[in-house]
Biopython code that builds the backbone (N, CA, C, O; Angstrom):
import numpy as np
from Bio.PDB.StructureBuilder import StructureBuilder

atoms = [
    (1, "UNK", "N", (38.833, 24.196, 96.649)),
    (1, "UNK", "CA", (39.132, 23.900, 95.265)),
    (1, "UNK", "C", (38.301, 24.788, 94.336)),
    (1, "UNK", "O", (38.697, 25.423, 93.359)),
    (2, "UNK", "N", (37.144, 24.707, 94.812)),
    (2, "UNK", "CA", (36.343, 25.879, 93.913)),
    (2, "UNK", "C", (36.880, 27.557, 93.350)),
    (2, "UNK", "O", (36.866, 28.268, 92.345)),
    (3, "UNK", "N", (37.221, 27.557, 94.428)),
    (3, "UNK", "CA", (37.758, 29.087, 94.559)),
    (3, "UNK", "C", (39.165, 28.986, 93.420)),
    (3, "UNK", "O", (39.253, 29.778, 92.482)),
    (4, "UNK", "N", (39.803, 28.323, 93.574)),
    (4, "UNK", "CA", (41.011, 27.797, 93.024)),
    (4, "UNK", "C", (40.428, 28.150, 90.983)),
    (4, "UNK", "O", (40.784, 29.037, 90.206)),
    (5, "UNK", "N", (39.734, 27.315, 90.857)),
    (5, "UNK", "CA", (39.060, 27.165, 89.353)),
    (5, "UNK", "C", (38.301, 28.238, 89.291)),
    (5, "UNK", "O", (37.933, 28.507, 88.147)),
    (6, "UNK", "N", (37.887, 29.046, 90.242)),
    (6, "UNK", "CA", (37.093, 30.261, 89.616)),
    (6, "UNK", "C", (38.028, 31.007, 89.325)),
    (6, "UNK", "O", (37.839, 31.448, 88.191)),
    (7, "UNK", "N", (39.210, 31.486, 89.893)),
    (7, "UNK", "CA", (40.169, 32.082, 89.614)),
    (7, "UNK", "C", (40.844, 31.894, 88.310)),
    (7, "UNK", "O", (41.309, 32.802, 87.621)),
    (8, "UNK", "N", (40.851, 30.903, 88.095)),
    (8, "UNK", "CA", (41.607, 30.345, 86.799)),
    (8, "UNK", "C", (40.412, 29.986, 85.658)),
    (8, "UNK", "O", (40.598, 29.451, 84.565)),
    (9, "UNK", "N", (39.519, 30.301, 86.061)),
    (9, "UNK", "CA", (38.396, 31.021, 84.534)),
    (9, "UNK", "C", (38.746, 32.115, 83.796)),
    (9, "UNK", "O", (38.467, 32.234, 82.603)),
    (10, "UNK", "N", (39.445, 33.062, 84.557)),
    (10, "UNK", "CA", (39.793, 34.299, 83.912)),
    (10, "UNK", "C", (41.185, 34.224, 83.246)),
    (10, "UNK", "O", (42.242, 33.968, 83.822)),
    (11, "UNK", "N", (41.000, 34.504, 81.876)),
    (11, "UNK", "CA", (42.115, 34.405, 81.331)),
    (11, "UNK", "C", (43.475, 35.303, 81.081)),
    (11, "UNK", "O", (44.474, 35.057, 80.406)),
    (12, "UNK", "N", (43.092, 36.537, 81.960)),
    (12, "UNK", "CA", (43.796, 37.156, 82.332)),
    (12, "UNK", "C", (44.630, 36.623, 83.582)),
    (12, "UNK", "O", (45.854, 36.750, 83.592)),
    (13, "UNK", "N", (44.063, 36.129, 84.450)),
    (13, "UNK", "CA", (44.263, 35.775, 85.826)),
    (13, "UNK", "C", (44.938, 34.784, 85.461)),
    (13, "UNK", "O", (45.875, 34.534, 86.219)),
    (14, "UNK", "N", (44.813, 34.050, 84.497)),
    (14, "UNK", "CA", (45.832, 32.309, 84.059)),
    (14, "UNK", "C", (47.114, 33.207, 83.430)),
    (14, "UNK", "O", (48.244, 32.761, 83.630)),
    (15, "UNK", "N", (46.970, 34.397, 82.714)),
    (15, "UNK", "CA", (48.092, 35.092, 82.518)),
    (15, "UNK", "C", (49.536, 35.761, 83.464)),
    (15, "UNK", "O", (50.747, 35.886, 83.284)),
    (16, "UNK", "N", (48.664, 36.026, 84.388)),
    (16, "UNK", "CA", (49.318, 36.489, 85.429)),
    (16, "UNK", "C", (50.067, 35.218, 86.018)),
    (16, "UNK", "O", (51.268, 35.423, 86.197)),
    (17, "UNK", "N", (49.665, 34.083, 86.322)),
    (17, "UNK", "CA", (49.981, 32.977, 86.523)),
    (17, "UNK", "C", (51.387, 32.684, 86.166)),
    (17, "UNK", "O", (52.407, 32.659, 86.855)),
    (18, "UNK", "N", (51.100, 32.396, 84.471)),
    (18, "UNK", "CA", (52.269, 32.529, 83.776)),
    (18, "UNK", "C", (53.118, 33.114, 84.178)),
    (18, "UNK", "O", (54.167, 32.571, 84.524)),
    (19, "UNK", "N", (52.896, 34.488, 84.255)),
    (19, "UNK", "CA", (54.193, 35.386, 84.463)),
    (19, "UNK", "C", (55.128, 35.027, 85.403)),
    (19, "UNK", "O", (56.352, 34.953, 85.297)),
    (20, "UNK", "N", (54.213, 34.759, 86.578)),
    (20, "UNK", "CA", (54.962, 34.764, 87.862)),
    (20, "UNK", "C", (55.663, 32.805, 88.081)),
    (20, "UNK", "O", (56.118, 32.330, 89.121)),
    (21, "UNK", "N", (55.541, 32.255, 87.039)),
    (21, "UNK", "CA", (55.910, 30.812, 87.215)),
    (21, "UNK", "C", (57.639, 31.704, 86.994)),
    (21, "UNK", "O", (58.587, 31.324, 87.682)),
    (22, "UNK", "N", (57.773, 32.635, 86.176)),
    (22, "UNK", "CA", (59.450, 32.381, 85.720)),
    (22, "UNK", "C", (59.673, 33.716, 87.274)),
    (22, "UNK", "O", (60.719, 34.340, 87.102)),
    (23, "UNK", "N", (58.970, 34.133, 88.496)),
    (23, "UNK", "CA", (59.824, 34.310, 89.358)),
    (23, "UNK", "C", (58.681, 35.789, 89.582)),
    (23, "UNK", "O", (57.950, 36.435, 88.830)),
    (24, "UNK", "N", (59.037, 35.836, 91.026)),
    (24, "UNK", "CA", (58.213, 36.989, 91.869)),
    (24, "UNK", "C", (58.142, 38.417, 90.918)),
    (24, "UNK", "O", (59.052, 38.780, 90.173)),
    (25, "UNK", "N", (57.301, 38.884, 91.050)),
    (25, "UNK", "CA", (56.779, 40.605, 90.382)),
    (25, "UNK", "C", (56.416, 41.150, 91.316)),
    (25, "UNK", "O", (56.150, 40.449, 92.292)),
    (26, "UNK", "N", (56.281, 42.354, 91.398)),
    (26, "UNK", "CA", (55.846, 43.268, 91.890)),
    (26, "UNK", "C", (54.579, 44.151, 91.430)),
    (26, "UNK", "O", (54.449, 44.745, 90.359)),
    (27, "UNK", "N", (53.588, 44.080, 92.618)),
    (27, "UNK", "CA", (52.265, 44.625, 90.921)),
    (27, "UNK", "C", (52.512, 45.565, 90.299)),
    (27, "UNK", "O", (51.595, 45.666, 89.484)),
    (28, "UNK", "N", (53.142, 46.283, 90.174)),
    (28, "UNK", "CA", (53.415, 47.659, 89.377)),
    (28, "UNK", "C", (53.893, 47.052, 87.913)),
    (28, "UNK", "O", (53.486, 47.495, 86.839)),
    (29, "UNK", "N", (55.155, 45.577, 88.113)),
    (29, "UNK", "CA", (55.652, 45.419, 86.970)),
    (29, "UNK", "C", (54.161, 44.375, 86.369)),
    (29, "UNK", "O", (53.810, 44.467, 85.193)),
    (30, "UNK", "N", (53.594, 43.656, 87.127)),
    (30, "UNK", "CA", (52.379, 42.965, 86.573)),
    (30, "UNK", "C", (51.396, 43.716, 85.845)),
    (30, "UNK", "O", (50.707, 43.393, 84.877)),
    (31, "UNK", "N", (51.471, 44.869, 86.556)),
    (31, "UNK", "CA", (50.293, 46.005, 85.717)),
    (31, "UNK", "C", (50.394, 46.337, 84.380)),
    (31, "UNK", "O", (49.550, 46.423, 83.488)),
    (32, "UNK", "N", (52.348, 46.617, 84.429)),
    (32, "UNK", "CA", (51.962, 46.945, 83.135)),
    (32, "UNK", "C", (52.605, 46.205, 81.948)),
    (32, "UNK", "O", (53.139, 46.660, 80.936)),
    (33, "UNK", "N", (52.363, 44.667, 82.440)),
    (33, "UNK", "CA", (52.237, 44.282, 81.467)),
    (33, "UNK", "C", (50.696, 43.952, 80.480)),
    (33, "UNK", "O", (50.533, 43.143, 79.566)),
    (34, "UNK", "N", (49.625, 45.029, 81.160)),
    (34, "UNK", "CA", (48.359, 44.485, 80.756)),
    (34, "UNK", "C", (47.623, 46.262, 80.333)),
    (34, "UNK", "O", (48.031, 47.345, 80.751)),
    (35, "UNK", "N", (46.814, 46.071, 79.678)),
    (35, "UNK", "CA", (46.178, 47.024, 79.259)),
    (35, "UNK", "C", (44.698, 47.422, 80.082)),
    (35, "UNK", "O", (43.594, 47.579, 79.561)),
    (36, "UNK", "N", (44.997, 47.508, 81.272)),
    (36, "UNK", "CA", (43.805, 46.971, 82.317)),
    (36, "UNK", "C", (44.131, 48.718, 83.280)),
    (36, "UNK", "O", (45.176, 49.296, 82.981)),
    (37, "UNK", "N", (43.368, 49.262, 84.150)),
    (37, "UNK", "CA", (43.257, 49.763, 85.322)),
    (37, "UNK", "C", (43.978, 49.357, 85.978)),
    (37, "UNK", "O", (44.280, 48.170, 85.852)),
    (38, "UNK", "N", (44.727, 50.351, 87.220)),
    (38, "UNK", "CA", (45.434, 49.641, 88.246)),
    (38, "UNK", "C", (44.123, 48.829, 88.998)),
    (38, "UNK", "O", (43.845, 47.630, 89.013)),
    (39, "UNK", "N", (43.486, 49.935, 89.574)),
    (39, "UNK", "CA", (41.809, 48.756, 90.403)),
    (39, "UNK", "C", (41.641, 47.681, 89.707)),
    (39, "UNK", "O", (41.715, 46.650, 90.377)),
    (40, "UNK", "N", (41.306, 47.460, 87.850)),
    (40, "UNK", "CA", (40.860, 46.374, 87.501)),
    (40, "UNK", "C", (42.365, 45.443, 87.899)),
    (40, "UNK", "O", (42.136, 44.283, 88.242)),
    (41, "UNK", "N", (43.230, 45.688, 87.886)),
    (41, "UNK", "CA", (44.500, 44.389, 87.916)),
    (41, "UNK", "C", (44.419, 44.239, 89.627)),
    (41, "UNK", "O", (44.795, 43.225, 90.216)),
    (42, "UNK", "N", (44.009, 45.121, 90.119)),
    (42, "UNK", "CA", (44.151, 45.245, 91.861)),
    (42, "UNK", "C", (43.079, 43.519, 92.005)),
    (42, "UNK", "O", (43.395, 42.460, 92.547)),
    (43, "UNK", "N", (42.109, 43.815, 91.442)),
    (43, "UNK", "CA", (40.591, 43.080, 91.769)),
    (43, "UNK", "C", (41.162, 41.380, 91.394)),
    (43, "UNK", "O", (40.955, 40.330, 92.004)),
    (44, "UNK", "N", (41.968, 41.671, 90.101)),
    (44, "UNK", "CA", (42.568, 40.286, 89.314)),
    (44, "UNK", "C", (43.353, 39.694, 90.071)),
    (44, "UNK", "O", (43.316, 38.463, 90.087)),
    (45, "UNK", "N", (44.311, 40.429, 90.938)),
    (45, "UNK", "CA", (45.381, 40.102, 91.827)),
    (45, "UNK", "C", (44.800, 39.663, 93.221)),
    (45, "UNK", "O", (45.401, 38.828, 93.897)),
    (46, "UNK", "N", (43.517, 40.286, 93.681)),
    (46, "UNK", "CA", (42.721, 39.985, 95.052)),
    (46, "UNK", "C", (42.432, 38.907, 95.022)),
    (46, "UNK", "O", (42.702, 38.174, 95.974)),
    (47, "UNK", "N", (41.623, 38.337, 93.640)),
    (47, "UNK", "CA", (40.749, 37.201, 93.578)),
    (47, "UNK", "C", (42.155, 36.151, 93.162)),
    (47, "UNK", "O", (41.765, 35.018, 92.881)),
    (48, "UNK", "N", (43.414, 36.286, 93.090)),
    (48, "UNK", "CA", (44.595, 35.133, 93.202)),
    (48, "UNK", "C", (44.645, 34.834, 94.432)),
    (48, "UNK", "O", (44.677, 33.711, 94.935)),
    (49, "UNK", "N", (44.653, 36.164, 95.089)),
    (49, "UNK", "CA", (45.355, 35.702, 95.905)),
    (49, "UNK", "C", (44.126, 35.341, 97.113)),
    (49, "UNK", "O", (44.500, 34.470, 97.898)),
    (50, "UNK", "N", (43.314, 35.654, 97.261)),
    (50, "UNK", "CA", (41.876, 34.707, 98.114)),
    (50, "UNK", "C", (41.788, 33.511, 97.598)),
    (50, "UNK", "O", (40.988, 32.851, 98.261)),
    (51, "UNK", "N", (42.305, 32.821, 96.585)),
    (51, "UNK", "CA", (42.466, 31.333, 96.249)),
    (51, "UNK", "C", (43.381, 30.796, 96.444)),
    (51, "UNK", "O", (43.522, 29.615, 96.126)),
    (52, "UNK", "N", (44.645, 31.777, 97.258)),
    (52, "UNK", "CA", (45.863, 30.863, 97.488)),
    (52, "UNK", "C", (46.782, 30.745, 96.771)),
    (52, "UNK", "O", (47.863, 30.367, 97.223)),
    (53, "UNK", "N", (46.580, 31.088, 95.219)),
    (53, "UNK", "CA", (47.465, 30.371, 93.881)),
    (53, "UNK", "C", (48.561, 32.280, 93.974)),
    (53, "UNK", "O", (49.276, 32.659, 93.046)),
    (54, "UNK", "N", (48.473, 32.620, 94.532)),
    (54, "UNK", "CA", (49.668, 34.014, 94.922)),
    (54, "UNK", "C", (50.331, 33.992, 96.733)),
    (54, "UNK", "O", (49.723, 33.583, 97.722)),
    (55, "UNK", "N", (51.226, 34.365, 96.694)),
    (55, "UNK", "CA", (51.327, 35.190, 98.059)),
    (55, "UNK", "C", (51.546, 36.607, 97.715)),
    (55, "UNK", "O", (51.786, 37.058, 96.595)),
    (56, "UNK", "N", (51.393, 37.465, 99.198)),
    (56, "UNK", "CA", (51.811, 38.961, 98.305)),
    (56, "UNK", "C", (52.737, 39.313, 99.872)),
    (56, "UNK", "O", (52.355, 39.216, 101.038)),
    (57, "UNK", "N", (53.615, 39.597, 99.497)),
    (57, "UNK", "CA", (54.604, 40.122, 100.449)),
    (57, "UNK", "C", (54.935, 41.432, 100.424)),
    (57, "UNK", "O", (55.769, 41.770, 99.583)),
    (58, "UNK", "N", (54.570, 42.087, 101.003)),
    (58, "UNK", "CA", (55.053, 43.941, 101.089)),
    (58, "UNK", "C", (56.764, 43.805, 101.512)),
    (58, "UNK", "O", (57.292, 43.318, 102.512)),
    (59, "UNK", "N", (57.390, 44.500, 100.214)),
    (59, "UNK", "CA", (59.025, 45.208, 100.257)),
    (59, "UNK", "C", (58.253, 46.703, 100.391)),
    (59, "UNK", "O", (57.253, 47.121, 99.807)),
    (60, "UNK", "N", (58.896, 47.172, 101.135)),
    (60, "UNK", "CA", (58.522, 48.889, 100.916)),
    (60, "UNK", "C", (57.455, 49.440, 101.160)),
    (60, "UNK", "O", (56.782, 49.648, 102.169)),
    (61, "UNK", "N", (57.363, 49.705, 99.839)),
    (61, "UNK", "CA", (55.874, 50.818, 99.305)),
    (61, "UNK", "C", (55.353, 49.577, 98.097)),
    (61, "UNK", "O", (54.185, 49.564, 97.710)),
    (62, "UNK", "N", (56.176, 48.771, 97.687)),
    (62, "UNK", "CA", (55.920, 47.861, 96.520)),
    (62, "UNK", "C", (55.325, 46.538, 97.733)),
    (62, "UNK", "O", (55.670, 46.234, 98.875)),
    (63, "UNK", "N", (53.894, 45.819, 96.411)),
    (63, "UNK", "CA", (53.917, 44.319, 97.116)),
    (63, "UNK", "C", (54.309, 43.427, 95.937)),
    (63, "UNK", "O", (53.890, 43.441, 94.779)),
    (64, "UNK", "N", (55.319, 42.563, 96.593)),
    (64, "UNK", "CA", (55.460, 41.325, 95.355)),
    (64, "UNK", "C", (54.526, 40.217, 95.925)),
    (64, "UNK", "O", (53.951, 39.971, 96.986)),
    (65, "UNK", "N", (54.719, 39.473, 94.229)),
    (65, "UNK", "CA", (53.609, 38.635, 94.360)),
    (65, "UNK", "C", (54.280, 37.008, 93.860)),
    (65, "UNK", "O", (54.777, 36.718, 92.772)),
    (66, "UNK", "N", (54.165, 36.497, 94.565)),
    (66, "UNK", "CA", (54.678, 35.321, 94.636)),
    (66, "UNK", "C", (53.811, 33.835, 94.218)),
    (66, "UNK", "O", (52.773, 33.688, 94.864)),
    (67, "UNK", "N", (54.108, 32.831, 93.297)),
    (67, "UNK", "CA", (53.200, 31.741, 92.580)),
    (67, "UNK", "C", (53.300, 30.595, 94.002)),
    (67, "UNK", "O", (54.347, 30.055, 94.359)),
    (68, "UNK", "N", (52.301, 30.457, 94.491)),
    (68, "UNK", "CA", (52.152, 29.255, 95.153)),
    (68, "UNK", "C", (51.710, 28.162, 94.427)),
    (68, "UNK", "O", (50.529, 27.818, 94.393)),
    (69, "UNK", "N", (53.063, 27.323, 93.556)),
    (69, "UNK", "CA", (52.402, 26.326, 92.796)),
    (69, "UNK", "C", (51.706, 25.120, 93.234)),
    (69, "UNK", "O", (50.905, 24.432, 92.602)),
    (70, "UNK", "N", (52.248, 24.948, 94.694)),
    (70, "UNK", "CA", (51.526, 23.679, 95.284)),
    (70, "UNK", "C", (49.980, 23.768, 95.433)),
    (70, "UNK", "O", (49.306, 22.746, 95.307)),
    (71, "UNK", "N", (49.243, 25.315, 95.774)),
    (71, "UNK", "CA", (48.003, 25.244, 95.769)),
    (71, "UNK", "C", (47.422, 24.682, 94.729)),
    (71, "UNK", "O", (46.375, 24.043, 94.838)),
    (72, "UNK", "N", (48.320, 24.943, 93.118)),
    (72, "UNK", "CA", (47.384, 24.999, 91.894)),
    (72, "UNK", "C", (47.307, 23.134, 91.840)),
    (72, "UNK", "O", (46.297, 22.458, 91.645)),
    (73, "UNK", "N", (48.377, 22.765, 92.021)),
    (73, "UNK", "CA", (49.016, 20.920, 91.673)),
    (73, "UNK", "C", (48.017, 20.495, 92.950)),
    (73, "UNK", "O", (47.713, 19.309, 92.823)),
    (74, "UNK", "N", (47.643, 20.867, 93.689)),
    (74, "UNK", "CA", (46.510, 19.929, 95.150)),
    (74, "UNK", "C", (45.294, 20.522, 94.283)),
    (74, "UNK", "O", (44.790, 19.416, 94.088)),
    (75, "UNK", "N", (44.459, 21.363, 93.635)),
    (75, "UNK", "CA", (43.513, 21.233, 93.135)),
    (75, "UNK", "C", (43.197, 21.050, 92.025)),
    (75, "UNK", "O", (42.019, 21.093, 91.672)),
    (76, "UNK", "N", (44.617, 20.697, 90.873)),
    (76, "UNK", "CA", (44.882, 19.808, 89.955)),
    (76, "UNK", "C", (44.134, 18.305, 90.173)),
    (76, "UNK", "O", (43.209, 17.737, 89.592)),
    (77, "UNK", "N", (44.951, 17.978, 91.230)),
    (77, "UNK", "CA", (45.211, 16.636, 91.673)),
    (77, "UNK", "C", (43.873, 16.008, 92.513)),
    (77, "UNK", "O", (43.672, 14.794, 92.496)),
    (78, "UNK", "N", (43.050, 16.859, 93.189)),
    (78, "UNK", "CA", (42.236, 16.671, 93.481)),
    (78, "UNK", "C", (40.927, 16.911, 92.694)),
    (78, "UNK", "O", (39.956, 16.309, 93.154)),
    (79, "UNK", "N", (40.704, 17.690, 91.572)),
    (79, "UNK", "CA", (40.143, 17.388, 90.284)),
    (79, "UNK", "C", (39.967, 15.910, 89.799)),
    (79, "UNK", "O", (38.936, 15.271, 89.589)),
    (80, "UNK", "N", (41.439, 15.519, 89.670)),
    (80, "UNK", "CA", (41.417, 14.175, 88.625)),
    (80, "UNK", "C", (40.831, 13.638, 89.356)),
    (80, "UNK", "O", (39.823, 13.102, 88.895)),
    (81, "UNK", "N", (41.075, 13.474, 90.759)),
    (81, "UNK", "CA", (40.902, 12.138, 91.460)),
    (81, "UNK", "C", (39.104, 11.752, 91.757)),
    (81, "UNK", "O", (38.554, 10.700, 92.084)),
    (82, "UNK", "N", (38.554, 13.155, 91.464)),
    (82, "UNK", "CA", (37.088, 13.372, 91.462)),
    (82, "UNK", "C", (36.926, 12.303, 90.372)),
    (82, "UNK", "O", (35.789, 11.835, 90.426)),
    (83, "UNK", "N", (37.656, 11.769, 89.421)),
    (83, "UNK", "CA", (37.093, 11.557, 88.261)),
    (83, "UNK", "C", (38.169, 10.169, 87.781)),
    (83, "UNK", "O", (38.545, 9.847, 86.654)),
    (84, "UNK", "N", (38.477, 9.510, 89.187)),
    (84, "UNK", "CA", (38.947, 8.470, 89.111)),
    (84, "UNK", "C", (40.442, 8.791, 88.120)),
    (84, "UNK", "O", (40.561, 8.085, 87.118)),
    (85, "UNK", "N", (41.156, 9.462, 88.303)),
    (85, "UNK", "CA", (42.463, 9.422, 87.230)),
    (85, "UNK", "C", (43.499, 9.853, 88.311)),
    (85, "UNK", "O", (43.547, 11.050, 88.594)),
    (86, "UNK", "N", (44.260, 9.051, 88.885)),
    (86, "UNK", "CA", (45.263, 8.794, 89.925)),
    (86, "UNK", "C", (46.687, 9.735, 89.746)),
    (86, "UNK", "O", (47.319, 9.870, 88.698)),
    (87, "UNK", "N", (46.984, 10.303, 90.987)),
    (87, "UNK", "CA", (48.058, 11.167, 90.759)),
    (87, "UNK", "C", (48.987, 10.643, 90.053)),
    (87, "UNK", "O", (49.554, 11.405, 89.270)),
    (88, "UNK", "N", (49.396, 9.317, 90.097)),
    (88, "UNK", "CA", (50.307, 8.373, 89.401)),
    (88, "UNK", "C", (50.658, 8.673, 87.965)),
    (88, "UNK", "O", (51.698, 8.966, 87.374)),
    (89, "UNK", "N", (49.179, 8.459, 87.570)),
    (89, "UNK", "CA", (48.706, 8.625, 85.823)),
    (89, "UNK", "C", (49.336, 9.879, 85.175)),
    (89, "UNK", "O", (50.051, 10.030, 84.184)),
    (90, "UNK", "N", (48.637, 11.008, 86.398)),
    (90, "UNK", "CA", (48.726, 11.998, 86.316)),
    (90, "UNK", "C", (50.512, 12.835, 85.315)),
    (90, "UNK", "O", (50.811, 13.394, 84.260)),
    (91, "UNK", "N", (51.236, 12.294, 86.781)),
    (91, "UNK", "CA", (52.804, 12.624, 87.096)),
    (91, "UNK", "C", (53.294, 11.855, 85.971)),
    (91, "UNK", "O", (54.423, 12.122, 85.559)),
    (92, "UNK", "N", (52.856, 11.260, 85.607)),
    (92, "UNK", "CA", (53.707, 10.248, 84.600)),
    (92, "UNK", "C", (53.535, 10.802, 82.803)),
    (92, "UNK", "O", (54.320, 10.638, 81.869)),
    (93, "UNK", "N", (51.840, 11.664, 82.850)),
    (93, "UNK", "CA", (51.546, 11.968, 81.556)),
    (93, "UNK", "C", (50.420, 10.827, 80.940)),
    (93, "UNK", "O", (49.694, 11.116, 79.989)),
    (94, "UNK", "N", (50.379, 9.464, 81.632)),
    (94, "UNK", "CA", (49.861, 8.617, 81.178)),
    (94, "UNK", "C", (48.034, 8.677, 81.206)),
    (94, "UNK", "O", (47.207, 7.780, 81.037)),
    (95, "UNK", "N", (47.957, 9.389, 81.348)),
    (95, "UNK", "CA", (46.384, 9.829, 81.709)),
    (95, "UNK", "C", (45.193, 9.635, 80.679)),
    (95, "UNK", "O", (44.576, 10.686, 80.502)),
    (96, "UNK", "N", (44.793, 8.722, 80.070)),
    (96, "UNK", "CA", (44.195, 8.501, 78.804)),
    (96, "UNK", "C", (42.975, 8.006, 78.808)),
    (96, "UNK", "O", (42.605, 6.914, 79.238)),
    (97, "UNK", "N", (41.988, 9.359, 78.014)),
    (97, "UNK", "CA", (40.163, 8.618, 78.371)),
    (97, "UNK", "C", (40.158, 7.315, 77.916)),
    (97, "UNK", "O", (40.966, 6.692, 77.228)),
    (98, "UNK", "N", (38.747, 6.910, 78.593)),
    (98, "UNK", "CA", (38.330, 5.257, 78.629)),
    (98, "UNK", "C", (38.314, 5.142, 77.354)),
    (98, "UNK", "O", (37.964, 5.971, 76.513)),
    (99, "UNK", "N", (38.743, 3.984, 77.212)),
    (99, "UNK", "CA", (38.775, 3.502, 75.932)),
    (99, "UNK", "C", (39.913, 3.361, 74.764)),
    (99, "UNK", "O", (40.075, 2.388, 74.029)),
    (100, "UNK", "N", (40.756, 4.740, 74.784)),
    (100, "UNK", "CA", (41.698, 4.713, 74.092)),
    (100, "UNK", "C", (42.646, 4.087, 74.389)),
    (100, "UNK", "O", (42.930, 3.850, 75.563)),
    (101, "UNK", "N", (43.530, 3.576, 73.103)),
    (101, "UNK", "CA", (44.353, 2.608, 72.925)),
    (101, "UNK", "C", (46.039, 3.338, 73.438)),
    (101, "UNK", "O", (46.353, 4.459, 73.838)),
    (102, "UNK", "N", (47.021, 1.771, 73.120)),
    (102, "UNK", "CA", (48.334, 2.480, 73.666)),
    (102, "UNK", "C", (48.802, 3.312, 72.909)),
    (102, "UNK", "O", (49.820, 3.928, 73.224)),
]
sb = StructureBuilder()
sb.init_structure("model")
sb.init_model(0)
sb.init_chain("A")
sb.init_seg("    ")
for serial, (resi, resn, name, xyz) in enumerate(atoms, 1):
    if name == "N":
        sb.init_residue(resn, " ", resi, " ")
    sb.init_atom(name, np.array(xyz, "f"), 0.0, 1.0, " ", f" {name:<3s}", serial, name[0])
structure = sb.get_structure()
């Protein structure tokens, strides 16, 4: 889980995220959507995908990169539960600090 949230400190790296929720890229098209180095987006894309929250599949000479959303929702989910707030709550939206009203 750690690894998971270090990854998603970088707000570039939560960008990339984004992208790939609406469907697989290829790093070339990920690159340039950023004003970054190929190495610096290489390093951004390493540290996804050593946390799991990517796959990278080689077509070709190209690698696409694929959103493994279940990694991000199990260390979602295992977050809350650190902190007593039940997947239930969670899934439903109903999730509301102590104290506050309906």
């Amino acid at each position: 889980m750690a690894s998971v949230f270090k990854a998603l400190s970088d707000p570039t790296r939560r960008e990339v995220l984004s992208l790939l929720k609406d469907g697989p890229l290829s790093a070339g098209e990920i690159s340039d959507r950023f004003d970054f180095s190929k190495p610096t987006m290489s390093q951004h894309l390493s540290v996804l995908k050593e946390a799991g929250l990517v796959l990278a599949k080689k077509d070709g000479k190209r690698v696409i990169y694929h959103l493994q959303i279940s990694v991000l929702e199990d260390a979602l989910l295992g977050f809350a539960e650190q902190f007593g707030i039940g997947a239930d709550a969670l899934a439903a939206g109903r999730a509301k600090p102590e104290g506050a009203g309906s």
